[in-house]
DRENTORKOL-3810 file (N, C-alpha, C; in nm, 4 decimals):
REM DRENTORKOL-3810
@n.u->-1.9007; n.v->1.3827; n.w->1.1846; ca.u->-1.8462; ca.v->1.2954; ca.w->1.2855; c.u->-1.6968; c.v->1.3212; c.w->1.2989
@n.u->-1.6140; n.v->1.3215; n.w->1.4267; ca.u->-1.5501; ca.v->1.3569; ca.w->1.4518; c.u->-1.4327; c.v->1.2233; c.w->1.5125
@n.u->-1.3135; n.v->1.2098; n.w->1.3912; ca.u->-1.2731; ca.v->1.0740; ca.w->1.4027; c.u->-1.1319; c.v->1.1006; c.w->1.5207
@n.u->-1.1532; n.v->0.9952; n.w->1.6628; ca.u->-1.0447; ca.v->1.0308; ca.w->1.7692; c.u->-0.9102; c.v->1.0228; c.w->1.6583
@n.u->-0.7942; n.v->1.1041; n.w->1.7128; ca.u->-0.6623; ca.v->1.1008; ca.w->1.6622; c.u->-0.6101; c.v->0.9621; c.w->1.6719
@n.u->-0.5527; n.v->0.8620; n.w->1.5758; ca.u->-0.4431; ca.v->0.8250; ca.w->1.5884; c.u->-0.3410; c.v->0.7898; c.w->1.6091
@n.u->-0.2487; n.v->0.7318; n.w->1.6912; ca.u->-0.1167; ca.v->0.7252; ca.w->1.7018; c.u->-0.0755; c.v->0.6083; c.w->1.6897
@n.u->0.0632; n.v->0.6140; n.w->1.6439; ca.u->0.1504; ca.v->0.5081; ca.w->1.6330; c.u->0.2799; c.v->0.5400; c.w->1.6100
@n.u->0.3831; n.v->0.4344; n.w->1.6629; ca.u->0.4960; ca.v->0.4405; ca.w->1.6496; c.u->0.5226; c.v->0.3339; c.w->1.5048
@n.u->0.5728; n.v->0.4676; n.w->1.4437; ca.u->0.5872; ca.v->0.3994; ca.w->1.2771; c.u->0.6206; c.v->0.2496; c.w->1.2635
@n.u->0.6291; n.v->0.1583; n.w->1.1624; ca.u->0.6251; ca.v->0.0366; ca.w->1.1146; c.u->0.7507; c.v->0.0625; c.w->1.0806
@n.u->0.7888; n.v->0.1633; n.w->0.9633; ca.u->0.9023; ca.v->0.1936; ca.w->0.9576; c.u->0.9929; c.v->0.3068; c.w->1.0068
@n.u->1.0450; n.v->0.2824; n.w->1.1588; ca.u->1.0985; ca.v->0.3924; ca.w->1.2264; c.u->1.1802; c.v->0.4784; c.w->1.1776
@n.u->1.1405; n.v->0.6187; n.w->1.1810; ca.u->1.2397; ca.v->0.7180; ca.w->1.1426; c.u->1.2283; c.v->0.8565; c.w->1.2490
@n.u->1.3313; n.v->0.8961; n.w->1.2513; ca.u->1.3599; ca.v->1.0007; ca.w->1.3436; c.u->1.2894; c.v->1.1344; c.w->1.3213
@n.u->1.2378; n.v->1.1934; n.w->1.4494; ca.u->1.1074; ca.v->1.2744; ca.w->1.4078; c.u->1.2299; c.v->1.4352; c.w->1.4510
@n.u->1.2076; n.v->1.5445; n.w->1.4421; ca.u->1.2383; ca.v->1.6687; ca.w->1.4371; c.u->1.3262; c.v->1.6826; c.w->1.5834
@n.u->1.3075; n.v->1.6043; n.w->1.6879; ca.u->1.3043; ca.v->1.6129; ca.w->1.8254; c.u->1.4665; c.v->1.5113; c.w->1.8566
@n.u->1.4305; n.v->1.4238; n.w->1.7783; ca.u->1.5592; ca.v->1.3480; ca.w->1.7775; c.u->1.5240; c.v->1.1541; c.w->1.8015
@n.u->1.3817; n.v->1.2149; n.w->1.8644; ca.u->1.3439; ca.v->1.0699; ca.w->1.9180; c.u->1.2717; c.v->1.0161; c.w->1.7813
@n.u->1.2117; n.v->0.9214; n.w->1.7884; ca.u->1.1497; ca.v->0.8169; ca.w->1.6994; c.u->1.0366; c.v->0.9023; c.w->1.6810
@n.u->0.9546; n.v->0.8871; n.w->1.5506; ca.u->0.8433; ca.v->0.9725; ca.w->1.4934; c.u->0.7339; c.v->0.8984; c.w->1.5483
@n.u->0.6433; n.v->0.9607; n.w->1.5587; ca.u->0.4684; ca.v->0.9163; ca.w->1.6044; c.u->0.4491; c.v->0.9742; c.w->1.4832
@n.u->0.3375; n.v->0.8827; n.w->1.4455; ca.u->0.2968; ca.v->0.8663; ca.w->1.3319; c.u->0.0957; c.v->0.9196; c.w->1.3387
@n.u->0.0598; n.v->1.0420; n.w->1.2875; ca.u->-0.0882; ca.v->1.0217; ca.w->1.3459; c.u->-0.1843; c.v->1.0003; c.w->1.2254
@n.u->-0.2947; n.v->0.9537; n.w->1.2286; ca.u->-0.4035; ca.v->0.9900; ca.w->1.1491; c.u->-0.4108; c.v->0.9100; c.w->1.0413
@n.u->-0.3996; n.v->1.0029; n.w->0.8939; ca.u->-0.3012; ca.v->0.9564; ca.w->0.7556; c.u->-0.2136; c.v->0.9020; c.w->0.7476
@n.u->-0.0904; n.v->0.9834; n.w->0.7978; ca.u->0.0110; ca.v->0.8779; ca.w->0.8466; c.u->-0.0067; c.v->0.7259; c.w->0.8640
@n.u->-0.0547; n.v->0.6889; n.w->0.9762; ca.u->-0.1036; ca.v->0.5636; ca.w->1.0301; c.u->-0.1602; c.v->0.5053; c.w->0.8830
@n.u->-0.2956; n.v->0.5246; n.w->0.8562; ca.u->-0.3041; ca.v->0.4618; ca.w->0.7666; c.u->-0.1911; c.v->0.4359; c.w->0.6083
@n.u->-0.1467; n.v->0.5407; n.w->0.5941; ca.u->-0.0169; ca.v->0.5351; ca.w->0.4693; c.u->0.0457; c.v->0.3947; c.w->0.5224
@n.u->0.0662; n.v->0.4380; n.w->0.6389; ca.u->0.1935; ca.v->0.3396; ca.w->0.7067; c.u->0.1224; c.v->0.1667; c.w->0.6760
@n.u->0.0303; n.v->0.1706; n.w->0.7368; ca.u->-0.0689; ca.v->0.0335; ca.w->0.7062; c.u->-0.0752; c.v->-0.0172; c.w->0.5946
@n.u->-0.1084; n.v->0.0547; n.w->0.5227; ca.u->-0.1016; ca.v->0.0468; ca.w->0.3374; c.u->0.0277; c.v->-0.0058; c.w->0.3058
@n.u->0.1282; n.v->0.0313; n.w->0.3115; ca.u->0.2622; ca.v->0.0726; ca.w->0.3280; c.u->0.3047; c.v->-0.1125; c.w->0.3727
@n.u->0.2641; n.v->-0.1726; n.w->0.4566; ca.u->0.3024; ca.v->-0.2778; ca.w->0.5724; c.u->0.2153; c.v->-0.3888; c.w->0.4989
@n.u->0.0586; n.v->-0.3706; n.w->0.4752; ca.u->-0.0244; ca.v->-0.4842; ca.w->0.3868; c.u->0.0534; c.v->-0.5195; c.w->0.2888
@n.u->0.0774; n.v->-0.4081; n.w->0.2068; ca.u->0.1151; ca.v->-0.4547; ca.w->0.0333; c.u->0.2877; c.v->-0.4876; c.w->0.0418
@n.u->0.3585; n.v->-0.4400; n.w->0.1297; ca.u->0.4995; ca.v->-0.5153; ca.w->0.1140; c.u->0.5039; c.v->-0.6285; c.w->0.2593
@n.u->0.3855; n.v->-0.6921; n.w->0.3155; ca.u->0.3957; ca.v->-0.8115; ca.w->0.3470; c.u->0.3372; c.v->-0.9289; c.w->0.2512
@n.u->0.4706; n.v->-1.0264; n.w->0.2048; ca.u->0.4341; ca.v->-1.1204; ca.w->0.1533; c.u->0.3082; c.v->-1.1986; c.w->0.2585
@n.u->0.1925; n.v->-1.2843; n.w->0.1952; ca.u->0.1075; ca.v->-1.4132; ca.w->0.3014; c.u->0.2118; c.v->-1.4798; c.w->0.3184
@n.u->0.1977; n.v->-1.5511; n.w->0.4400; ca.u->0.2481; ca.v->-1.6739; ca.w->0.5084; c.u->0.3985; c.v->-1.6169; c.w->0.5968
@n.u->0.3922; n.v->-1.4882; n.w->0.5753; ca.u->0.5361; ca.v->-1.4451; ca.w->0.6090; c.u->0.5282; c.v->-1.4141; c.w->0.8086
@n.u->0.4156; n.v->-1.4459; n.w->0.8083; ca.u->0.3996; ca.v->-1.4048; ca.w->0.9403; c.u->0.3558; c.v->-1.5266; c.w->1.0149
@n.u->0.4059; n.v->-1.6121; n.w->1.0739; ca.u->0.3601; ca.v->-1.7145; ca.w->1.1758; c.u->0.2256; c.v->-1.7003; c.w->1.2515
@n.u->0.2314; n.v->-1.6462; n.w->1.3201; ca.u->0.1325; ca.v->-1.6055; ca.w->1.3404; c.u->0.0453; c.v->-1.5673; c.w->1.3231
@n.u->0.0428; n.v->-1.5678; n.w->1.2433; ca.u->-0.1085; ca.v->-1.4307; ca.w->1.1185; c.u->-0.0800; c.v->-1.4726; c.w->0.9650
@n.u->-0.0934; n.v->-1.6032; n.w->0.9199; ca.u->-0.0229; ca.v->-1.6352; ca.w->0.7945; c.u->-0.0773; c.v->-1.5929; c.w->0.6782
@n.u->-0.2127; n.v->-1.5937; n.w->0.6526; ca.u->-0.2983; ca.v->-1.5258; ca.w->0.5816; c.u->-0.2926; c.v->-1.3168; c.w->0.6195
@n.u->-0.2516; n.v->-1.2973; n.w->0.7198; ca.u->-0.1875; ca.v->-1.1244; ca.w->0.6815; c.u->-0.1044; c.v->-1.1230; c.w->0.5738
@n.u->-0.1259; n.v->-1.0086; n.w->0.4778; ca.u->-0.0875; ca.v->-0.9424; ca.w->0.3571; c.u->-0.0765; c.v->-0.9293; c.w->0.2216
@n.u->-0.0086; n.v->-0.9473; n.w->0.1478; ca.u->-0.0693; ca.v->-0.9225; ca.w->-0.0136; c.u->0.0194; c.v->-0.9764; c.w->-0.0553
@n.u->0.0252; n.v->-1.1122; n.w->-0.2145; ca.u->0.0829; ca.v->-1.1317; ca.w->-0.2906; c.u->0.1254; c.v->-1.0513; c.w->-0.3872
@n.u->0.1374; n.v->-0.9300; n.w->-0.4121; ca.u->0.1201; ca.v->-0.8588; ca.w->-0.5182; c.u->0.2773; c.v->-0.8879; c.w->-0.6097
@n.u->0.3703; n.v->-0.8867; n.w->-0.4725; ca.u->0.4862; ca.v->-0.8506; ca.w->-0.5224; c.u->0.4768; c.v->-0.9763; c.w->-0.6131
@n.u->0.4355; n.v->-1.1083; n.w->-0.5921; ca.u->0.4941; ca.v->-1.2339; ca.w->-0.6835; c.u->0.4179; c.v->-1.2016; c.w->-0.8106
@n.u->0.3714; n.v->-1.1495; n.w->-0.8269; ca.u->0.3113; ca.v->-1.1151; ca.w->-0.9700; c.u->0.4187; c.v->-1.0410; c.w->-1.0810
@n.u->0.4892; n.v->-0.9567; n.w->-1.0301; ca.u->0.5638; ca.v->-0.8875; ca.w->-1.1039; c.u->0.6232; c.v->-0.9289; c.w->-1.1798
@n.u->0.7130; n.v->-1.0583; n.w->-1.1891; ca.u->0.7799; ca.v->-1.1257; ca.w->-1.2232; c.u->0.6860; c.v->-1.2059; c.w->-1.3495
@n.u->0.5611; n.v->-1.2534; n.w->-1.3256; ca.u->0.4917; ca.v->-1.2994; ca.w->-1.4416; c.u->0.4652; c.v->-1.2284; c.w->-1.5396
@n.u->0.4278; n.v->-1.2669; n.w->-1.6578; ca.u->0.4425; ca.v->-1.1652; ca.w->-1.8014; c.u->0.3405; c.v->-1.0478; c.w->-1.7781
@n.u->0.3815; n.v->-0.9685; n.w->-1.8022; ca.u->0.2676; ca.v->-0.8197; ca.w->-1.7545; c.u->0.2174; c.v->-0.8153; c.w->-1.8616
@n.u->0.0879; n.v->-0.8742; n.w->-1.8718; ca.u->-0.0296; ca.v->-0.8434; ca.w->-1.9448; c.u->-0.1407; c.v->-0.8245; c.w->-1.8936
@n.u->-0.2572; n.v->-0.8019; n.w->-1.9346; ca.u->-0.4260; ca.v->-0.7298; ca.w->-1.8828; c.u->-0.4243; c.v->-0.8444; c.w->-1.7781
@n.u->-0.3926; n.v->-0.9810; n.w->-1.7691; ca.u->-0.4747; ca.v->-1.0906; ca.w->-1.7280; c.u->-0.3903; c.v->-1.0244; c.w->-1.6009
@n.u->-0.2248; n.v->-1.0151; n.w->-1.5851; ca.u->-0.1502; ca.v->-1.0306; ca.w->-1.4352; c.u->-0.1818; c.v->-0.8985; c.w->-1.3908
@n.u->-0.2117; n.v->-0.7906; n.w->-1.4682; ca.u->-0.2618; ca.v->-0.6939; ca.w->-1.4062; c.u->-0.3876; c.v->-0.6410; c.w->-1.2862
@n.u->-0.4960; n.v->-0.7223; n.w->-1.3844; ca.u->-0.6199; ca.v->-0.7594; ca.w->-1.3097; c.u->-0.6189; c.v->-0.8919; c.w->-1.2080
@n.u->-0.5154; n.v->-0.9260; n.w->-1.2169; ca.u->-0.4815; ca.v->-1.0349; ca.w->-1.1017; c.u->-0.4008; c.v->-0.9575; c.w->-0.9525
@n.u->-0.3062; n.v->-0.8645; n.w->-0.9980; ca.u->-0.2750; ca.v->-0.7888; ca.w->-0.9236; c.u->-0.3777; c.v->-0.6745; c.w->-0.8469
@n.u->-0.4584; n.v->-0.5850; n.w->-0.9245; ca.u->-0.5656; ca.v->-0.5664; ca.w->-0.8861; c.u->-0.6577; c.v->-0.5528; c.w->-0.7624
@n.u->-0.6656; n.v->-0.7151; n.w->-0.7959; ca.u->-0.7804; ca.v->-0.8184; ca.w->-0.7156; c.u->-0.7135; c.v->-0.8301; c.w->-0.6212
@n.u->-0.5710; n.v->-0.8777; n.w->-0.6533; ca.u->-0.4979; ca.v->-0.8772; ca.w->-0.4926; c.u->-0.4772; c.v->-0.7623; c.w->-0.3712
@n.u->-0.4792; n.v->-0.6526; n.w->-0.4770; ca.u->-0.4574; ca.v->-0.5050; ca.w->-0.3523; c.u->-0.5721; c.v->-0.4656; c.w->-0.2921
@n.u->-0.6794; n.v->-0.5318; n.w->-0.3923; ca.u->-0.8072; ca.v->-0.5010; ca.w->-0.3488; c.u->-0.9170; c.v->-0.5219; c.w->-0.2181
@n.u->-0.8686; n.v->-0.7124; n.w->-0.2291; ca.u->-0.8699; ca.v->-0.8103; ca.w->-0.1686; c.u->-0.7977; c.v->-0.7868; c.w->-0.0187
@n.u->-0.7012; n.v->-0.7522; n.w->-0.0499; ca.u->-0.5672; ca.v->-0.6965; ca.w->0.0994; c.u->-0.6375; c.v->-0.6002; c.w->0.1867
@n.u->-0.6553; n.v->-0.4490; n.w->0.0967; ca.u->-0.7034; ca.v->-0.3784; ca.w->0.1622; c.u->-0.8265; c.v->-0.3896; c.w->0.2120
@n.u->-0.9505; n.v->-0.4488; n.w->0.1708; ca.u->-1.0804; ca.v->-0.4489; ca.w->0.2442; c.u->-1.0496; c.v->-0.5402; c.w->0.3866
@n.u->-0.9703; n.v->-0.6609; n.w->0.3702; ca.u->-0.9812; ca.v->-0.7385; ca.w->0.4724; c.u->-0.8821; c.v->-0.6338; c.w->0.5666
@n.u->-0.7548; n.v->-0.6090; n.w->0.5650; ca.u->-0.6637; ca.v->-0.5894; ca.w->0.6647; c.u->-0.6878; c.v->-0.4117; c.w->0.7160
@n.u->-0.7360; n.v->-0.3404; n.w->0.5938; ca.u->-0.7543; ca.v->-0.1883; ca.w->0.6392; c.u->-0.8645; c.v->-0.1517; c.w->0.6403
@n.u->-0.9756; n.v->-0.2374; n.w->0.8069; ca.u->-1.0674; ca.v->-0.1517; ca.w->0.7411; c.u->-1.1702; c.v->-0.0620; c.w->0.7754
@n.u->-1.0521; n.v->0.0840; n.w->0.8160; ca.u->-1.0463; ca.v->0.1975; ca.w->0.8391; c.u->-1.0718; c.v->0.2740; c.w->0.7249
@n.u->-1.0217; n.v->0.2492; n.w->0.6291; ca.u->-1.1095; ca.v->0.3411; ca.w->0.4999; c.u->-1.1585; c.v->0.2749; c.w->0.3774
@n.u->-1.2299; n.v->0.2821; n.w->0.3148; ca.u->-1.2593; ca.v->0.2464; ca.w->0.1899; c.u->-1.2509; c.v->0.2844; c.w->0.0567
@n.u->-1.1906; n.v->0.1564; n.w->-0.0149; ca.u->-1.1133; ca.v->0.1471; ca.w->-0.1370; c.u->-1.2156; c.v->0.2300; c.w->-0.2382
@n.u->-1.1911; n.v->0.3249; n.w->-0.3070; ca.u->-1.2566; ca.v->0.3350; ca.w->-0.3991; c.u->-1.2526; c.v->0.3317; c.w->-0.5096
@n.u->-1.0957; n.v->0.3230; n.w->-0.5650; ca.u->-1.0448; ca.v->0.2232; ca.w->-0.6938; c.u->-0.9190; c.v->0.2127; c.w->-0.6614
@n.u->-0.8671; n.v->0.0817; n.w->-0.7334; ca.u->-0.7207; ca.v->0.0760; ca.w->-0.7337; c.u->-0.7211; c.v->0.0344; c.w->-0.9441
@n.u->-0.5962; n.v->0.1235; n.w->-0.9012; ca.u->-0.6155; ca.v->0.1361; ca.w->-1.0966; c.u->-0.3958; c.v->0.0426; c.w->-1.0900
@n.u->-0.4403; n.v->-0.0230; n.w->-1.1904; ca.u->-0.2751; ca.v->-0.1318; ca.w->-1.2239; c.u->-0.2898; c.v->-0.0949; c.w->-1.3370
@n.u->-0.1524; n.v->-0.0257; n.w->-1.3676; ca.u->-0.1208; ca.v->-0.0224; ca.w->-1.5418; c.u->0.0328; c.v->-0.0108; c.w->-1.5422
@n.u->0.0524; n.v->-0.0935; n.w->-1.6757; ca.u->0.1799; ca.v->-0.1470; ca.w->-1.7064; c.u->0.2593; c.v->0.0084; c.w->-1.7312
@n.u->0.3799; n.v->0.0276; n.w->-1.7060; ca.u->0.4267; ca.v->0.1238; ca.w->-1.7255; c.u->0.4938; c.v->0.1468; c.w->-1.8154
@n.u->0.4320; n.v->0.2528; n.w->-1.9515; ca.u->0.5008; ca.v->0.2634; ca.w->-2.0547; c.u->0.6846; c.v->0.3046; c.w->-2.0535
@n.u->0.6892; n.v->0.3551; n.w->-1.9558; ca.u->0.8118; ca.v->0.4251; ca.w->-1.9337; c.u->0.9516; c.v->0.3046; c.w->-1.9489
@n.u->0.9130; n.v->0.2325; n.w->-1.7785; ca.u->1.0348; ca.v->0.1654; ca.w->-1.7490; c.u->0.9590; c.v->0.0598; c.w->-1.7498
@n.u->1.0257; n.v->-0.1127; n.w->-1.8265; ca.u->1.0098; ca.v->-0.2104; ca.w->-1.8441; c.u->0.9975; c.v->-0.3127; c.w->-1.7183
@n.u->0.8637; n.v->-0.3965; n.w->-1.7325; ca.u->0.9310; ca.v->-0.4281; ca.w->-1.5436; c.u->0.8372; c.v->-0.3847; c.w->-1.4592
@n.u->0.7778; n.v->-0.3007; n.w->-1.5125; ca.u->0.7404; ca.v->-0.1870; ca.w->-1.3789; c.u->0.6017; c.v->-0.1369; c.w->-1.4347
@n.u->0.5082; n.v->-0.1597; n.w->-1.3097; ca.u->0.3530; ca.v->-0.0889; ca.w->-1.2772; c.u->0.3467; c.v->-0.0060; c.w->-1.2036
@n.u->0.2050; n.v->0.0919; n.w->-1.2294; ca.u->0.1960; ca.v->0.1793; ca.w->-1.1747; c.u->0.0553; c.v->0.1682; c.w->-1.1106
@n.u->0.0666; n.v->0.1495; n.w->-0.9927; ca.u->-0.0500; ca.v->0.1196; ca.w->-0.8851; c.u->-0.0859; c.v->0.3119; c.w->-0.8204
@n.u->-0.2334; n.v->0.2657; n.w->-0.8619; ca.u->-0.2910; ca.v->0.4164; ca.w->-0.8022; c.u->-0.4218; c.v->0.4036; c.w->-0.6820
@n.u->-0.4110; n.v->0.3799; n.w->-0.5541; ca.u->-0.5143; ca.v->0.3681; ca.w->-0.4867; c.u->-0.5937; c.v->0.4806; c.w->-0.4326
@n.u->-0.7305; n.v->0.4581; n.w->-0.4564; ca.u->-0.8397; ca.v->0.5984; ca.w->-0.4481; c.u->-0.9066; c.v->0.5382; c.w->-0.3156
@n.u->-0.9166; n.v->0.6185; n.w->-0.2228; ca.u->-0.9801; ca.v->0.5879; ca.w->-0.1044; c.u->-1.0406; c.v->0.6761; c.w->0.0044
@n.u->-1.1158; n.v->0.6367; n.w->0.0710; ca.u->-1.1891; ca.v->0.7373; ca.w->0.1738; c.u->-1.1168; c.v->0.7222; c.w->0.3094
@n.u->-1.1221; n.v->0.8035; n.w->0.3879; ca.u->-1.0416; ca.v->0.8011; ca.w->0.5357; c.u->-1.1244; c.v->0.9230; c.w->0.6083
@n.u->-1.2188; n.v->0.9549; n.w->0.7080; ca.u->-1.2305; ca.v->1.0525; ca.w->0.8346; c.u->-1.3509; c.v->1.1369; c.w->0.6892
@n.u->-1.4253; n.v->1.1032; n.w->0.6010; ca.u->-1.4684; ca.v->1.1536; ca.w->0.5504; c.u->-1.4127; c.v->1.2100; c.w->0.4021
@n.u->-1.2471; n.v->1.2160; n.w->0.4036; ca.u->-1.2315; ca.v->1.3145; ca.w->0.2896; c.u->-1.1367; c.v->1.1566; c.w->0.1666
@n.u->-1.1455; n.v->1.2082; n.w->0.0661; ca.u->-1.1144; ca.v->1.1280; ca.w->-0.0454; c.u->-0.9390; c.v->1.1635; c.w->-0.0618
@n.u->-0.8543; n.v->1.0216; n.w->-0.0456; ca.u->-0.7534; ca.v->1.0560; ca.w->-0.0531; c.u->-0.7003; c.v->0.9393; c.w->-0.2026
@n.u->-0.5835; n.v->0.9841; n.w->-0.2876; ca.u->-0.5156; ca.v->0.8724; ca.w->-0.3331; c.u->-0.3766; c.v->0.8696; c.w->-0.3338
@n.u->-0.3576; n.v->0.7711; n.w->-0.3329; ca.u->-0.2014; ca.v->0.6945; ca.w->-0.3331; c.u->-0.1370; c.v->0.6370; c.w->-0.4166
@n.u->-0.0588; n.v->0.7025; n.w->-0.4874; ca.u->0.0272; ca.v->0.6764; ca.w->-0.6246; c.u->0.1663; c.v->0.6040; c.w->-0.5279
@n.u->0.2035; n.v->0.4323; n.w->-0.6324; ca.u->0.2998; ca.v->0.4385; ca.w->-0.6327; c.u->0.3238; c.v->0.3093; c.w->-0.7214
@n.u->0.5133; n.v->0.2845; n.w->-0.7574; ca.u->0.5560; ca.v->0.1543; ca.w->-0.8891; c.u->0.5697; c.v->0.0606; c.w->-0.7883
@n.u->0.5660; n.v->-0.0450; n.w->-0.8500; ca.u->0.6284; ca.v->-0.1865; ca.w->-0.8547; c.u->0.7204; c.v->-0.2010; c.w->-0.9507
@n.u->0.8248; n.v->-0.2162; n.w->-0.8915; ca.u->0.9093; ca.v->-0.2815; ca.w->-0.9834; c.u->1.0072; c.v->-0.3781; c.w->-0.9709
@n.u->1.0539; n.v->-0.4807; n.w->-1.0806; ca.u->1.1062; ca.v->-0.6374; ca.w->-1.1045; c.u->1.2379; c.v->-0.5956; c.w->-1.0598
@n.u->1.3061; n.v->-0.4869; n.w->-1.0685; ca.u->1.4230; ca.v->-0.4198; ca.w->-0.9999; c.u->1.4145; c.v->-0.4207; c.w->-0.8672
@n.u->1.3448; n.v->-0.3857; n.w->-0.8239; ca.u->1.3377; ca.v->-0.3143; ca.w->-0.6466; c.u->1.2083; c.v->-0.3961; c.w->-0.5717
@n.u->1.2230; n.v->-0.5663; n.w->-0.5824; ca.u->1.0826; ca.v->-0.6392; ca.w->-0.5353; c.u->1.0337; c.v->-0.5742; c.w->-0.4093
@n.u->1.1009; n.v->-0.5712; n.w->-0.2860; ca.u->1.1070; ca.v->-0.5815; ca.w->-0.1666; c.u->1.0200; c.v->-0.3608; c.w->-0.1477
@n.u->1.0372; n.v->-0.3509; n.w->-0.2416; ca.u->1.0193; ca.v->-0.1693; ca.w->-0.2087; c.u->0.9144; c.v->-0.1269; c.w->-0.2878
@n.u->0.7757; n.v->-0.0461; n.w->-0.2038; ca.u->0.7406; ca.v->0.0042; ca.w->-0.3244; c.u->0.7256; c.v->0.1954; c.w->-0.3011
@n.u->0.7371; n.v->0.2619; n.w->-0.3936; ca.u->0.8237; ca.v->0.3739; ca.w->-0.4312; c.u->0.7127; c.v->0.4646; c.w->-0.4084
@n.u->0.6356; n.v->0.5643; n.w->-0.3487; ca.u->0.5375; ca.v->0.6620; ca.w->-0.3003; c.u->0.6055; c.v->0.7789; c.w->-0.3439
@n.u->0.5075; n.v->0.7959; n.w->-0.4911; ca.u->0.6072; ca.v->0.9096; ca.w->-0.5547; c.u->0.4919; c.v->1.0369; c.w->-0.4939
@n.u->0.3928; n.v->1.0004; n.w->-0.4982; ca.u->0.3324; ca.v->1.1174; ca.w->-0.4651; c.u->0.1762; c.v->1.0967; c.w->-0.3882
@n.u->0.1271; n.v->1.1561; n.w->-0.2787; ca.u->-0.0218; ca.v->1.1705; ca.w->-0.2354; c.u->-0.0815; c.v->1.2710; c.w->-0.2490
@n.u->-0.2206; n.v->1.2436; n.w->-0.2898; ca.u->-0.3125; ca.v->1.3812; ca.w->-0.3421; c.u->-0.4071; c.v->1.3414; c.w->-0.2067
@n.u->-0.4774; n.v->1.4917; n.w->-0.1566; ca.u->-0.5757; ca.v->1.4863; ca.w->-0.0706; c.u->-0.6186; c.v->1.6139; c.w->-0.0889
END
């Protein structure tokens, strides 16, 4: 099956090669969506008050198995209702041995047939941002 293209003018505008504003197609789009669910707080939208994910208020509570799997449930929860253009096929939360503060969210998912995932932190430093260190497809 052959999925129509895409488009959008990014969520978060940035300047494309041309000079004008980037169109965003396909992957993109969805990244971008992903991207817009999980750093919209609920209720932040008047209109749509139940659009987006608590995740970020979790961070701040003691990071153990319980806020982890609470976090989880929340990205989980986000993405089936608000994206649902592809399907979740795990989201993995683990505390990050590295830097204190800080999880490492890994989402496994389907899109147009092919299996994509999406690595990125949360962190008690940087609430408002979350950091897309890398995509595998």
């Amino acid at each position: 099956m052959v999925m129509p293209k895409k488009t959008l003018f990014g969520c978060l505008p940035q300047k494309g090669v041309d000079g004008d504003f980037k169109i965003y197609t396909d992957l993109e789009v969805i990244m971008q969506s992903i991207y817009v669910i999980l750093n919209t707080p609920k209720g932040s939208r008047i209109w749509q008050p139940e659009f987006g994910c608590n995740v970020m208020s979790y961070i701040w509570d003691l990071l153990d198995e319980k806020t982890v799997d609470t976090m989880r449930t929340e990205i989980e929860n986000a993405l089936a209702r608000w994206e649902p253009r592809i399907n979740v096929n795990n989201v993995d939360v683990s505390i990050s041995p590295y830097t204190q503060g800080t999880v490492n969210v890994t989402i496994e998912f389907s899109y147009a047939g092919k299996d994509y995932s999406k690595n990125m932190s949360l962190s008690q430093t940087n609430m408002s941002d979350i950091s897309v260190y890398s995509m595998h497809y």
